[in-house]
N, C-alpha and C positions, 0 to 999 in steps of 0.2 A: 649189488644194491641192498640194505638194511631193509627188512621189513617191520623193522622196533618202530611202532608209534611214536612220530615227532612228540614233542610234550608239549601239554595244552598251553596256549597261549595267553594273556590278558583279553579278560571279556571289554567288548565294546560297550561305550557308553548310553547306545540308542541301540537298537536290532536292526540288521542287515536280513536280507534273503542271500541265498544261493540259488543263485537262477540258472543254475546247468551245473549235474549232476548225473553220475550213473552209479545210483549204491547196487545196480544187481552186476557191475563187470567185474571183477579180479585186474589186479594191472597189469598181468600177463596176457590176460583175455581167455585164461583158463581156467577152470576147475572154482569152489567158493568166492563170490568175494573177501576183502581182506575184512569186513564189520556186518554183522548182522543189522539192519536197516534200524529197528524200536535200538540200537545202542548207538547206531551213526547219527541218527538224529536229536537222542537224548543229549549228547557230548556237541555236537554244533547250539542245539538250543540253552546250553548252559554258560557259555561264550557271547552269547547276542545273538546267534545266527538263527532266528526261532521258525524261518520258512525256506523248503527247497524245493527247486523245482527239478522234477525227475524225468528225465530224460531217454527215450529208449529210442535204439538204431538200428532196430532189426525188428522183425516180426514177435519172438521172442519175446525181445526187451519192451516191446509196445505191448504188449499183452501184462507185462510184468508193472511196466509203471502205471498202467490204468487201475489195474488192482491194488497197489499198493498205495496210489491215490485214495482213493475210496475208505482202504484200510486205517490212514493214517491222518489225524487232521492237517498234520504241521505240511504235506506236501500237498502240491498236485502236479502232473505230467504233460508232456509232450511227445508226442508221435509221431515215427516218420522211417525213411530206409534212407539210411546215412549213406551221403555218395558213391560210397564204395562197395555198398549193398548193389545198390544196382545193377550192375554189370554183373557182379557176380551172379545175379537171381536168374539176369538175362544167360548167361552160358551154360549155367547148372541144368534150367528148366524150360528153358525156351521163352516165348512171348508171351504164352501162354500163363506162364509163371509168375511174369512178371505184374500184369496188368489185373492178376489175381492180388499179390502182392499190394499193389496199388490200391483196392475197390475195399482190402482188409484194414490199411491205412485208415482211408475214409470213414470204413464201419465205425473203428474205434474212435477215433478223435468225434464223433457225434455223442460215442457212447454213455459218457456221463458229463458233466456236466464240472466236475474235476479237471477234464482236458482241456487245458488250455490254450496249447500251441501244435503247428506241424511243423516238427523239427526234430531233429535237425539233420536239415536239407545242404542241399546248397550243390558246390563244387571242392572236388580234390585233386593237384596234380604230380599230388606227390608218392602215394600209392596204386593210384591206378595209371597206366598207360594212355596212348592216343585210341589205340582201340576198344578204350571203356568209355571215351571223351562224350560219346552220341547218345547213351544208354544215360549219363551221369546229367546230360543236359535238359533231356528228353523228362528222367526224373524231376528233376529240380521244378522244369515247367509244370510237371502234376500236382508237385507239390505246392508248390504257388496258387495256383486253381483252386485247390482244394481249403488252402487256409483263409482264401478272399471267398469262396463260398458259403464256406462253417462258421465266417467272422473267427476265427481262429487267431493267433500269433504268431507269426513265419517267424522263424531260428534257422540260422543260416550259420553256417560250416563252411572257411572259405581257406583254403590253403592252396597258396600261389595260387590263385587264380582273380586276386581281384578286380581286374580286367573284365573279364569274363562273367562273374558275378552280376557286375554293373548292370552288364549288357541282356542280363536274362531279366532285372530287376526292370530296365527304361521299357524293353519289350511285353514285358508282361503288365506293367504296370504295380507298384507296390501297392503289399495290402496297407490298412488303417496304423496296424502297430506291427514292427517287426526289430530283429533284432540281430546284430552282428555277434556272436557268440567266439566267444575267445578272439576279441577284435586282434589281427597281428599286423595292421596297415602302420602305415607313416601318417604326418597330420595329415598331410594333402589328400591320403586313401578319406581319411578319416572327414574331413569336410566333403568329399563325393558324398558320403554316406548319410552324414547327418544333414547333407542339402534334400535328401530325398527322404528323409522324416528317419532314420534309422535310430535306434539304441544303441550303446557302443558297451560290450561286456567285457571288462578286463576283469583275465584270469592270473592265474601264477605265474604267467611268462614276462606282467610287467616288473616283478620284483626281479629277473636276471638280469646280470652284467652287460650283457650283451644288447640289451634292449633299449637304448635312446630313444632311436624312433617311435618304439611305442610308447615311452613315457611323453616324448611330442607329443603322441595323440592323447593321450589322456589330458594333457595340461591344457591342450586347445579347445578340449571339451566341453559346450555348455554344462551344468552342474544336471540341469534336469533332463539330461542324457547319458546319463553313466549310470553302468551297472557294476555287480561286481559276481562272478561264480568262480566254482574252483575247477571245473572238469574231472574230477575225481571220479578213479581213484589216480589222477591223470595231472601234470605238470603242478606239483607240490609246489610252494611258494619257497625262494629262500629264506631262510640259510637250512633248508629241509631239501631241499632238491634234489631230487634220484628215490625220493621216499614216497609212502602213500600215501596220495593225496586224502582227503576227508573235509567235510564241510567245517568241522571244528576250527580248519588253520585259516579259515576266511581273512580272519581279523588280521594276519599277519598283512597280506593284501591288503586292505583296505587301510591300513596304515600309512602304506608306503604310499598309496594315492594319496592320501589328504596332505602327507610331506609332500610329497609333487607337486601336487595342486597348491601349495598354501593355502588349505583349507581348513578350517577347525575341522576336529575328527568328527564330535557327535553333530557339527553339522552338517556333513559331508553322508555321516551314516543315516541320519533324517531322510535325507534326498534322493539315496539311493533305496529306502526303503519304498519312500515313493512313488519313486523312478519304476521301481518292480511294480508297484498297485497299478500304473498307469501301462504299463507293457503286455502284462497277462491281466489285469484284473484281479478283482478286490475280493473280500466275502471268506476268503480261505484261512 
């Protein structure tokens, strides 16, 4: 795969957010990211994309986006142990680890006032095994707790699992605003969701070939529930795909929705701008 920076795309006619983001991962998940953060966001705010929200899934990375909230106006963060954290924190360290883990969660998403959401949570069953399933569920429920306590944002992480998802969401009860992140349901997933108040965030995975179903959902979707993020540095929009991601290539996405949608574009970008004020909250 090319690490040669996609070339910037035409700027949007309204400003969009990017509401899931990781500028501190590499796409290897190793060693520097691929942009220093004041150039990833300069290069997205120069396009239309003038707010992102930062996203950390580890301890680490929670620590990394609170700070670099605070540091930076154009972002703010969300906090959380990404499903697949969990297990792992459980086998590494014990219970003991874990619930430490958790109580550090909590500190920060109170800690300023930048944090906006606990996420992202959720379910994975595609990396982790049946023996992480209890650890991964057991999470998700704290996290839910946690984001209905703090008045927080739940961002949810659902791969294969949208069954399962549901089912921690009708038992726990949802919070006030939350939000399906890199939605990858069918319409039908997609009305479960948005019948129990959700957000729906398409990422770069609606611009693939492959992807009908989720252009279903997208198209079935009230206006004032779409969102749009990129997961960078993570599922690059086509015709970039295998490349790294960055908040700059929003616009490509957001494109291919409003062709979708038969939507005017700078209409479409209005709504998702507002779509994010009303998800995380305004002021930033």
């Amino acid at each position: 795969m090319s690490d040669e920076r996609p070339p910037v795309p035409e700027p949007l006619p309204h400003p969009v957010v990017d509401n899931h983001c990781h500028l501190d991962i590499s796409r290897d998940g190793r060693g520097a990211a691929a942009w220093d953060a004041r150039e990833a966001i300069d290069a997205a705010v120069a396009v239309g994309v003038r707010r992102i929200v930062q996203i950390g899934c580890d301890l680490p990375g929670a620590r990394w986006a609170v700070a670099a909230a605070a540091e930076h106006p154009e972002l703010v963060a969300g906090v959380a142990l990404h499903p697949n954290e969990a297990p792992r924190i459980l086998e590494a360290g014990g219970r003991a680890a874990l619930e430490a883990a958790w109580d550090e969660i909590e500190q920060l998403a109170g800690a300023h006032p930048k944090v906006r959401a606990v996420g992202e949570t959720g379910l994975d069953a595609f990396r982790t095994g049946a023996d992480g399933r209890a650890a991964q569920v057991e999470s998700f429920r704290r996290h839910v707790d946690i984001a209905k306590r703090l008045d927080k944002t739940l961002v949810i992480h659902d791969r294969e699992t949208h069954d399962e998802v549901l089912e921690v969401i009708d038992s726990e009860g949802a919070p006030e605003r939350w939000v399906m992140h890199c939605f990858s349901g069918d319409a039908a997933f997609a009305r479960a969701c948005l019948d129990r108040g959700a957000h729906l965030s398409f990422a770069g995975t609606v611009t693939f070939k492959n992807a009908e179903p989720l252009r279903e959902a997208l198209r079935i979707a009230p206006r004032d529930r779409v969102l749009v993020e990129t997961d960078a540095p993570y599922l690059t929009p086509a015709p970039h795909r295998g490349r790294t991601n960055a908040s700059y290539l929003v616009p490509l996405t957001v494109r291919l929705m409003a062709a979708e949608r038969g939507d005017d574009l700078g209409e479409l970008c209005a709504a998702i701008d507002a779509n994010t004020e009303a998800a995380f909250g305004g002021g930033w």
